[in-house]
Every structure is written in C-alpha cells, then in structure tokens.
C-alpha positions in Angstrom: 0.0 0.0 0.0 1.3 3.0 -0.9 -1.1 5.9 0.0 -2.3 6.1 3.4 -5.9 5.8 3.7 -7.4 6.6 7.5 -10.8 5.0 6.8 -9.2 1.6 5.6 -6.7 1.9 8.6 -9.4 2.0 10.8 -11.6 -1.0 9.4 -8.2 -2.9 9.1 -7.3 -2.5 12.6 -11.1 -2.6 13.7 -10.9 0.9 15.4 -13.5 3.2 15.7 -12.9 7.3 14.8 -13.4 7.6 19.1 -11.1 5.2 19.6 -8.0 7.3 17.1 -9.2 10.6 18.1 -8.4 9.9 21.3 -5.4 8.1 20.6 -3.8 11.2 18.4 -5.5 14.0 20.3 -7.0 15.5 17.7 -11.1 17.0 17.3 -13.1 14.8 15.6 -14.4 17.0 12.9 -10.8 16.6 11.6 -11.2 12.9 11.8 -14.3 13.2 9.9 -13.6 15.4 7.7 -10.3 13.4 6.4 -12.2 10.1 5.9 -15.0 11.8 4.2 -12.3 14.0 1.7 -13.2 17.7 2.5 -9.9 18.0 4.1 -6.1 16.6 3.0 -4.9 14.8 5.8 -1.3 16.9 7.1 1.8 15.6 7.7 1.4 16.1 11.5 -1.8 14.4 11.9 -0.2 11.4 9.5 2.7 11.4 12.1 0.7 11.1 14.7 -1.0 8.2 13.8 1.9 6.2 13.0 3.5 7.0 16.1 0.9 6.0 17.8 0.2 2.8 16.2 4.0 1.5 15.5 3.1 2.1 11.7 6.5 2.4 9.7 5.9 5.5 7.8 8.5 4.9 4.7 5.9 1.7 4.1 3.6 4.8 2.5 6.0 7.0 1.4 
C-alpha cells in the first residue's frame, strides 16, 4: 500500500474514529472530515497516527 488511507486503517485495525481521536489527540471533525475528503490529511496528523500505532511510515511513502 502506498497511499495512506485513514478510513481503511481503521476498518483494518477494527478501530472506531473515538477510539483514534483519542489516541492522536485530535477533534473529531478533523477525523471526519479526512475520511470523508473535505480535508487533506497533514503531515502532523499522519505522524501522529503512525506514532501512535507502531506504523513504519516509509511503508507509505
């Protein structure tokens, strides 16, 4: 996989948007917002999630 995609992250790792928002500390409009593609998901927010889930980021480079 190439491109990161949040929504297929999720299903895949059977997470809810509660359950990451909490985890990256971010509001979940953002969340929501990303998933639904009214908003590019930033670097930081990407960051976040890998850091916080052990995801090896050059794997979607």
């Amino acid at each position: 996989m190439n491109q990161f995609n949040l929504k297929e992250f999720r299903f895949h790792m059977n997470l809810t948007q509660k359950q990451v928002i909490e985890k990256i500390g971010v509001p979940n409009v953002t969340i929501t917002q990303i998933e639904n593609g009214r908003k590019p998901m930033s670097r930081e927010i990407k960051k976040k999630i890998f850091e916080a889930y052990g995801i090896d980021e050059k794997q979607y480079a």
